[in-house]
C-alpha positions as CSV (number, residue, x, y, z in Angstrom):
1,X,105.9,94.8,71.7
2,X,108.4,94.9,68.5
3,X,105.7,95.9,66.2
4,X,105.0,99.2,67.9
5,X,108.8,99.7,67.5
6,X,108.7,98.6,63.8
7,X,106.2,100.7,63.0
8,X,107.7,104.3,64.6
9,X,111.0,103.2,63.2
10,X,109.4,103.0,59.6
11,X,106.8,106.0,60.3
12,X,108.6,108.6,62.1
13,X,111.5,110.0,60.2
14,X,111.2,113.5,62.0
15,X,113.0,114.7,65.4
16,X,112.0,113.1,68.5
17,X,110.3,114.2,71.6
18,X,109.5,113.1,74.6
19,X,106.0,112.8,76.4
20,X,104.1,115.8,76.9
21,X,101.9,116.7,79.7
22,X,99.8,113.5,81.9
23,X,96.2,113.4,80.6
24,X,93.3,113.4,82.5
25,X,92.3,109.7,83.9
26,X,89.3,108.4,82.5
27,X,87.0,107.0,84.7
28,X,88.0,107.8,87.9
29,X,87.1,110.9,89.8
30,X,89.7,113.8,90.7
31,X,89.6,113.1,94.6
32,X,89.4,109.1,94.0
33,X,92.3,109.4,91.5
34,X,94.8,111.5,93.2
35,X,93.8,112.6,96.8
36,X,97.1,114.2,97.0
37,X,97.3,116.3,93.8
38,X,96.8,119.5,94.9
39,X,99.8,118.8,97.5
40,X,102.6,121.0,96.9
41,X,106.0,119.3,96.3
42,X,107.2,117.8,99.6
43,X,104.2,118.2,101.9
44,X,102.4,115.3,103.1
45,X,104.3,112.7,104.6
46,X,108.0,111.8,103.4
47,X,107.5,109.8,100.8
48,X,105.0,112.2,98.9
49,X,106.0,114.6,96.4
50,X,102.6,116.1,95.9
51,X,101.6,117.3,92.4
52,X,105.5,116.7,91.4
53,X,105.2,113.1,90.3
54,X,102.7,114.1,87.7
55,X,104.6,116.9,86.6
56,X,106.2,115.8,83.2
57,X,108.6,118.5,82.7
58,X,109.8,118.1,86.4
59,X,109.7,114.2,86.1
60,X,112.2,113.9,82.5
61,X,114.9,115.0,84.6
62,X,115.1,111.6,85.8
63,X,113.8,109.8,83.1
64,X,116.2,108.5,80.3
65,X,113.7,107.8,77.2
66,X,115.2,105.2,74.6
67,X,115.3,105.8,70.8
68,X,112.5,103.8,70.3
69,X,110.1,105.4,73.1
70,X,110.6,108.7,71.6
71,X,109.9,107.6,68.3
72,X,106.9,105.4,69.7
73,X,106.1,109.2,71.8
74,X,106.2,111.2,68.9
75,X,103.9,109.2,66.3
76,X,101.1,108.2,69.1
77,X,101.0,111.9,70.8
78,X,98.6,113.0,68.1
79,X,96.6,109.9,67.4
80,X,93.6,111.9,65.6
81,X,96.0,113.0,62.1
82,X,97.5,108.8,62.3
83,X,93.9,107.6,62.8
84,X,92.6,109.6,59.8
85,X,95.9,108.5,57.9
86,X,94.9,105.1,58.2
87,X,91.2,105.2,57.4
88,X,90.1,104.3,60.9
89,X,88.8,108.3,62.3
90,X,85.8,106.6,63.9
91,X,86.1,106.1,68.1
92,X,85.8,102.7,68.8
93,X,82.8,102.1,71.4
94,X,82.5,98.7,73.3
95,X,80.0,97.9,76.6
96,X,79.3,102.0,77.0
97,X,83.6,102.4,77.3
98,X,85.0,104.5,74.2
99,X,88.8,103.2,73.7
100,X,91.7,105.8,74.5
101,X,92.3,107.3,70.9
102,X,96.2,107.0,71.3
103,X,95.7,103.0,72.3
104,X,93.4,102.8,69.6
105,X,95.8,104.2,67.4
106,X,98.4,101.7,68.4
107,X,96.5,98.9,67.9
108,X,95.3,99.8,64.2
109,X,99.8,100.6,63.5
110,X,100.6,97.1,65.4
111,X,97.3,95.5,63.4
112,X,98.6,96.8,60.2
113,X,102.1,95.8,60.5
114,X,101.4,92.0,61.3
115,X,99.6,91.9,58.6
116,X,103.0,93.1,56.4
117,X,105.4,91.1,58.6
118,X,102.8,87.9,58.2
119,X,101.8,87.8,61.7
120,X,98.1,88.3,61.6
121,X,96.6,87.0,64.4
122,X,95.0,83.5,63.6
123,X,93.5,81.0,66.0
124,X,96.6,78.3,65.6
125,X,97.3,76.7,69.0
126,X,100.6,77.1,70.1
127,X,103.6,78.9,72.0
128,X,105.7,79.1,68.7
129,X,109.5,79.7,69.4
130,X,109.8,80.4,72.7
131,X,113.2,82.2,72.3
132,X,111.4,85.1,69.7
133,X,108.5,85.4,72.0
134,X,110.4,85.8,74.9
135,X,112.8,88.2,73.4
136,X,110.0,90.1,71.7
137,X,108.9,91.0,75.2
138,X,112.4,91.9,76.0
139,X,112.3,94.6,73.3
140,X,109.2,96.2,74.7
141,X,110.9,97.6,77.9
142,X,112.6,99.8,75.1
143,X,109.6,101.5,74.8
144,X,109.3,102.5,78.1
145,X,110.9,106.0,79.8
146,X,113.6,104.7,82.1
147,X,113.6,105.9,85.3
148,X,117.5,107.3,86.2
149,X,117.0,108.2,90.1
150,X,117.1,104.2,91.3
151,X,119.8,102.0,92.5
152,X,119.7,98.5,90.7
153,X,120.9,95.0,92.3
154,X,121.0,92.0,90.9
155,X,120.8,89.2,93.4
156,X,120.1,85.2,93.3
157,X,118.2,83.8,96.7
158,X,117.5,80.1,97.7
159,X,114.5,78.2,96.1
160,X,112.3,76.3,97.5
161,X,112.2,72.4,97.5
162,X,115.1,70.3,97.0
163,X,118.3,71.8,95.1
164,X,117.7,68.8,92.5
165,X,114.5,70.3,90.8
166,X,115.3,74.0,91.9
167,X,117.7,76.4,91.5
168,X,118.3,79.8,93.0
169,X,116.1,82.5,91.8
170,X,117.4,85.6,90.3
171,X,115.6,88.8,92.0
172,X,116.4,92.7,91.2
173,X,116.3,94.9,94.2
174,X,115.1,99.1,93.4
175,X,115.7,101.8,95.7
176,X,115.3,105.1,95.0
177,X,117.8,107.3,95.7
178,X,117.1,108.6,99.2
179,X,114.2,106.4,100.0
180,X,114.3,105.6,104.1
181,X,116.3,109.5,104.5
182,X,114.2,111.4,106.9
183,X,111.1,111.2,109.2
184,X,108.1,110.3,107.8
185,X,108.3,107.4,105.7
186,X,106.9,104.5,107.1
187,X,108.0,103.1,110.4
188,X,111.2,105.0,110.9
189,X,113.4,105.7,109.0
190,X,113.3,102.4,106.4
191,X,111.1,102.2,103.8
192,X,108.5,99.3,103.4
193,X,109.1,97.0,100.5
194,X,107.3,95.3,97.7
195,X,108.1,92.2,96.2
196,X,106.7,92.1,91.9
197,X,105.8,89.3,90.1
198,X,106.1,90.4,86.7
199,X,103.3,89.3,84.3
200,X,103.4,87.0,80.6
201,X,101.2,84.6,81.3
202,X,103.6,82.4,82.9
203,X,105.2,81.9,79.8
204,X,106.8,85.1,78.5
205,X,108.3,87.8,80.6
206,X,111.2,88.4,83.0
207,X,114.0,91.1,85.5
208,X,114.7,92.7,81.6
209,X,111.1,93.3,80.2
210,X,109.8,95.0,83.7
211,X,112.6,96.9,84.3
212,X,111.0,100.1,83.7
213,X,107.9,99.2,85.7
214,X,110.0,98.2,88.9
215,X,111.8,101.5,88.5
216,X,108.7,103.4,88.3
217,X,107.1,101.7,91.0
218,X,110.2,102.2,93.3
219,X,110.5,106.0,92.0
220,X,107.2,106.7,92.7
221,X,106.0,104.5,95.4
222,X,109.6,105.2,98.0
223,X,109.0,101.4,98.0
224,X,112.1,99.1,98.2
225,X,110.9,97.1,95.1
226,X,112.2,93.2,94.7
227,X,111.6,91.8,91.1
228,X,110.7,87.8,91.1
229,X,112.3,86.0,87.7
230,X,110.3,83.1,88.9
231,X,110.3,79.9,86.4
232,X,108.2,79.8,83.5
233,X,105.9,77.2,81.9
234,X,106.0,75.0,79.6
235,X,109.3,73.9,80.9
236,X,108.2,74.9,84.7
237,X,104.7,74.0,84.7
238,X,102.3,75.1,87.9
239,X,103.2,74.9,90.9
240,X,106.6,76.1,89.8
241,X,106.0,79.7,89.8
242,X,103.6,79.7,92.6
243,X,106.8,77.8,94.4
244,X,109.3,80.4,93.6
245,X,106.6,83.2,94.3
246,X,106.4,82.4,97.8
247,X,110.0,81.3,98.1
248,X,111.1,84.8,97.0
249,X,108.6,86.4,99.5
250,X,109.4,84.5,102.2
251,X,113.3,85.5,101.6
252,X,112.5,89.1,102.3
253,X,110.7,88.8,105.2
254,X,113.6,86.9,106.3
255,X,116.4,89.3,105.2
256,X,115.0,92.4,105.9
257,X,117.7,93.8,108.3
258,X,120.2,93.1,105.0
259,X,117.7,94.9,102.3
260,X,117.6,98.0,104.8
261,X,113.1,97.8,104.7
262,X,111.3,98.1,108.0
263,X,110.5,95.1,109.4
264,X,106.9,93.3,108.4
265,X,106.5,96.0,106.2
266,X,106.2,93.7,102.8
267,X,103.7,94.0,100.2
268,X,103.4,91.8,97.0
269,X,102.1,93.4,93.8
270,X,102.3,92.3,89.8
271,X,100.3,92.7,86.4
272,X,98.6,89.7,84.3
273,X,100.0,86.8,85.4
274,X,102.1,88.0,88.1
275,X,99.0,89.6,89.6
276,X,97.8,86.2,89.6
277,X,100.8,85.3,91.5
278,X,100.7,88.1,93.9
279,X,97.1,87.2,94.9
280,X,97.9,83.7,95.1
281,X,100.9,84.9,97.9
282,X,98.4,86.9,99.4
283,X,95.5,84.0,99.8
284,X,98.0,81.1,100.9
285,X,100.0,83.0,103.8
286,X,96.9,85.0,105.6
287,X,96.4,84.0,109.1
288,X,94.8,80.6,109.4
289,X,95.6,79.4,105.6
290,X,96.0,75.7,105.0
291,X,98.5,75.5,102.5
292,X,99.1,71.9,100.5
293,X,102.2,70.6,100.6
294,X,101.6,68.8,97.6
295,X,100.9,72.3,95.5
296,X,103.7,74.8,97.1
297,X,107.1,74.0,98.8
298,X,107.5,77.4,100.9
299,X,107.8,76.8,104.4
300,X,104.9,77.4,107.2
301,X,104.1,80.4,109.2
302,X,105.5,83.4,106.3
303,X,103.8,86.5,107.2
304,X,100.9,87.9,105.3
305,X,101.4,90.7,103.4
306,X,100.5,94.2,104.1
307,X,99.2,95.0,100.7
308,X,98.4,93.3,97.4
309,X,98.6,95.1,94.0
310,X,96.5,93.8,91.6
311,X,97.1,95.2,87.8
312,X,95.0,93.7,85.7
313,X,95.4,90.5,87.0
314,X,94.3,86.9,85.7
315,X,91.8,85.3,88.4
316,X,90.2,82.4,87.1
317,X,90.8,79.5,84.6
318,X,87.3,79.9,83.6
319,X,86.9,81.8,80.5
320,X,83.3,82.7,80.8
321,X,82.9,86.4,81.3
322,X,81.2,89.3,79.4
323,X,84.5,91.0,78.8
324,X,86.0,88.0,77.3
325,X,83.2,87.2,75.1
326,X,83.6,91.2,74.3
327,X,87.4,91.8,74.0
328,X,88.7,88.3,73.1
329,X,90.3,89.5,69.7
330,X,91.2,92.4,68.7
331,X,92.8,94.6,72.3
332,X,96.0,93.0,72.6
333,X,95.5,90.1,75.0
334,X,93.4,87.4,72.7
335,X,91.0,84.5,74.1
336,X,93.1,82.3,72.0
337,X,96.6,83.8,74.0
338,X,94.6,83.2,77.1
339,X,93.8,79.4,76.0
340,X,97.5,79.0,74.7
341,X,99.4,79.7,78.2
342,X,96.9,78.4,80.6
343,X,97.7,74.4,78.9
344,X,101.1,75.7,79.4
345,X,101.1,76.4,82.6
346,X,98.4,74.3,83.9
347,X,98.9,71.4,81.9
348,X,96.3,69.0,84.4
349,X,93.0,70.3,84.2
350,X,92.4,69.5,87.7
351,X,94.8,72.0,88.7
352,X,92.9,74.9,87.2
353,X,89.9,75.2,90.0
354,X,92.7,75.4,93.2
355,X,92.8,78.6,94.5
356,X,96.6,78.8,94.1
357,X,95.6,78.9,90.5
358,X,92.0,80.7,90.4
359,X,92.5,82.8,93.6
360,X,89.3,84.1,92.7
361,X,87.3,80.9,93.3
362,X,88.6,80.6,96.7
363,X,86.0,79.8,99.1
364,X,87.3,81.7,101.7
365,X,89.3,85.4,101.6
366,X,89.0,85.8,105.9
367,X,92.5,87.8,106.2
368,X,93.5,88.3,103.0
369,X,95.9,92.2,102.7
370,X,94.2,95.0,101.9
371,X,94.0,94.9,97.7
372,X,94.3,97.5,95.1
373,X,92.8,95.9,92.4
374,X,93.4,97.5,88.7
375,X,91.2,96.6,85.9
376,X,90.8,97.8,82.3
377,X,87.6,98.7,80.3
378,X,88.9,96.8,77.1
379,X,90.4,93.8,78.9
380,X,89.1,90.4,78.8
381,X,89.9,89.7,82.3
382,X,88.1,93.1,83.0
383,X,85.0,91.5,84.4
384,X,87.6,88.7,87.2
385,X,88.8,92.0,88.6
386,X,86.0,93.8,88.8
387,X,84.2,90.4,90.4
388,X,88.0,89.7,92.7
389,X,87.4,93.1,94.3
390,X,83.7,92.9,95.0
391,X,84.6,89.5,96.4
392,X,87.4,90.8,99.3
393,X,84.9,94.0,99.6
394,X,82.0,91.2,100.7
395,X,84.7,89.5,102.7
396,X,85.7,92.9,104.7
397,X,88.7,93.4,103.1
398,X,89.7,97.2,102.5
399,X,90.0,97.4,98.8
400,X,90.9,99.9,96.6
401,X,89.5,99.7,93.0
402,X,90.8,101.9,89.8
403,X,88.7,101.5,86.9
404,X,90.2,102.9,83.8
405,X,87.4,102.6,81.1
406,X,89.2,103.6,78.1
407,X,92.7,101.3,78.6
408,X,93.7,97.5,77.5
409,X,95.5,94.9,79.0
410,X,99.1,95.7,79.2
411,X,98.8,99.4,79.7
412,X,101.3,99.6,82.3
413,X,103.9,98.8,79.9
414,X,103.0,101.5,77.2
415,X,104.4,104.5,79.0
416,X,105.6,106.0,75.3
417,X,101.5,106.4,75.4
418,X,101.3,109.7,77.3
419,X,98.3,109.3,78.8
420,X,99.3,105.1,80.2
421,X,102.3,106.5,81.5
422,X,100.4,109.4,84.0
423,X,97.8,106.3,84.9
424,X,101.3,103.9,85.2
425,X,102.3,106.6,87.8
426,X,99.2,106.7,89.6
427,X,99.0,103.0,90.2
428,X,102.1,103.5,91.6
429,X,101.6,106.1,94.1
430,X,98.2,104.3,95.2
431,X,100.2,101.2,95.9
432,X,102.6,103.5,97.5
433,X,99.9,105.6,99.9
434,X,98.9,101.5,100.5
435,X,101.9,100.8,101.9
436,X,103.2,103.5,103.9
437,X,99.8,104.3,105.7
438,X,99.4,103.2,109.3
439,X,96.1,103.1,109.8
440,X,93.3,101.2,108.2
441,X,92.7,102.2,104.8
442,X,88.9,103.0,103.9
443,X,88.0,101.1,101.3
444,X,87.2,102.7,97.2
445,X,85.2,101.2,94.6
């Protein structure tokens, strides 16, 4: 996400601003979307602050926005003058989905500037340097508000597996400030928590490029929130994440008089790859799950989670959808990217049909959490959501599903987009509501 920042930097020589007021979400009905928006601020139960999380002028006073989000803010708020600038004023229309006009906009700047800065996309195979890629997805938690009302740890638990192929893995704990204070909030008085796999296709990503998101999801969810840096491929091929995955969950089911969360009240939840992770968790500790020894090292008998979060999340090795035929080049996340980091993570081709990889060619879901699946209208792995969710839905599973027609792949990262930030929110308090409810959630679709 350095282009975006690029391209601000060189466009917007005016005063900065921050985001104005959430959009509408597209795709989603009012009540489906927010049940609790008409809710004034503090009804509900105790971790709601009704309409208040969606209130951007209330919400900035715990947001710190970074040079380049405001700058990123300020040129994409009015994407209709920049589209006409650059010659592109038409909507873009895919599969009966018309694209968000500020992500639209985004993508013809970051399109635009490859081209200057010689990046273009092309179909070479390849990781490249891993050191630039992995930095360049560093710099796009710049881009993102930063939430100011959360308490930050940095911790290292025990791996799985034997200490001479593992290491500890470094986790960051979130708490918002006064999470667990007061009656209603959970089980007591301490808040459930979440553990987050973060995505990159199991290549890129780490504690530094989701920071924002974790803070979010802590802010708005009154979710103790533990981010995973689990290890990355190439150098940590599969099942090294999936190792670390359950590893890390397993730790805070086992520590959870020490983290201050009520007790078996531990969710997972990630985006892209990290969704993939969190489903994975979900699949290989529900009741009566045979896991292989020979594909993960976590220890038997880990309790299920009581929630999965699902933000766009990659499902399946196969490459054979409508939306990735549809949205393979061109919305961010390419069919050739998609190629690229499944050899590096799945380097033996007969790993790529076991459920810990394709969770969604599982033969069996019997137990699985209760799943709030996220997908995106212009994402290639659209159509593995959308198919993931009718799957638990034909297993019994409660699920929750949030279609948002006009985003991409990698919207919960864009919060200098106004209207991915409100939608960024929302995930957030659904995985919340998820997590703090104590009775059976109906399911959505």
């Amino acid at each position: 996400m350095t282009l975006p920042a690029k391209a601000a930097t060189r466009a917007a020589t005016v005063s900065t601003a921050k985001a104005a007021s959430a959009a509408s979400v597209a795709g989603v009905s009012r009540e489906a979307a927010a049940p609790w928006v008409g809710a004034g601020r503090g009804s509900g139960r105790g971790f709601g602050r009704g309409r208040g999380i969606y209130n951007r002028q209330l919400q900035r006073a715990n947001e710190r926005w970074p040079i380049r989000a405001q700058l990123a803010s300020w040129l994409f708020r009015r994407p209709e003058p920049l589209l006409a600038l650059l010659g592109k004023p038409a909507p873009i229309r895919a599969d009966g989905r018309v694209l968000n006009r500020s992500v639209q906009a985004l993508l013809e700047v970051m399109t635009r500037m490859a081209g200057v800065l010689g990046r273009a996309e092309t179909e070479e195979e390849g990781l490249g340097d891993l050191v630039v890629r992995r930095q360049q997805m560093q710099d796009g938690a710049r881009f993102m508000p930063i939430r100011t009302d959360i308490h930050v740890v940095d911790r290292s638990i025990p791996s799985a597996g034997d200490t001479q192929s593992s290491s500890d893995i470094p986790v960051r704990i979130y708490r918002r400030f006064g999470a667990g204070v007061g009656a209603g909030v959970g089980r007591g008085s301490r808040p459930p928590a979440i553990v987050f796999y973060h995505g990159g296709g199991w290549v890129d990503g780490d504690l530094v490029s989701h920071d924002p998101s974790c803070r979010l999801l802590a802010s708005v969810s009154g979710c103790v929130v533990i981010a995973v840096d689990y290890r990355l491929a190439p150098e940590h091929p599969f099942p090294a994440a999936v190792d670390d995955a359950l590893a890390a969950y397993a730790w805070v089911h086992a520590n959870t008089e020490e983290l201050g969360i009520a007790e078996g009240r531990v969710g997972v939840m990630g985006d892209s790859a990290g969704g993939n992770l969190a489903a994975v968790v979900a699949l290989l500790t529900r009741k009566g799950a045979a896991i292989p020894t020979s594909i993960v090292a976590a220890p038997p008998g880990i309790p299920a989670p009581i929630a999965q979060g699902l933000v766009y999340p990659s499902l399946t090795t196969r490459f054979d959808s409508e939306s990735y035929r549809l949205f393979g080049t061109g919305f961010f996340l390419t069919a050739q990217a998609m190629r690229t980091v499944r050899r590096a993570y799945l380097p033996n081709q007969d790993d790529w049909e076991l459920e810990a990889a394709s969770p969604l060619l599982a033969d069996d879901l019997d137990g699985v959490a209760p799943a709030l699946v996220v997908t995106a209208g212009f994402d290639p792995r659209r159509d593995d959501g959308d198919a993931y969710a009718a799957k638990l839905k034909r297993a019994g599973i409660e699920v929750e599903h949030r279609r948002y027609d006009d985003q991409v792949h990698g919207f919960f990262g864009m919060g200098f987009l106004d209207d991915s930030l409100a939608l960024s929110v929302e995930v957030c308090d659904a995985m919340g509501r998820m997590m703090h409810r104590d009775g059976p959630m109906r399911g959505q679709g």
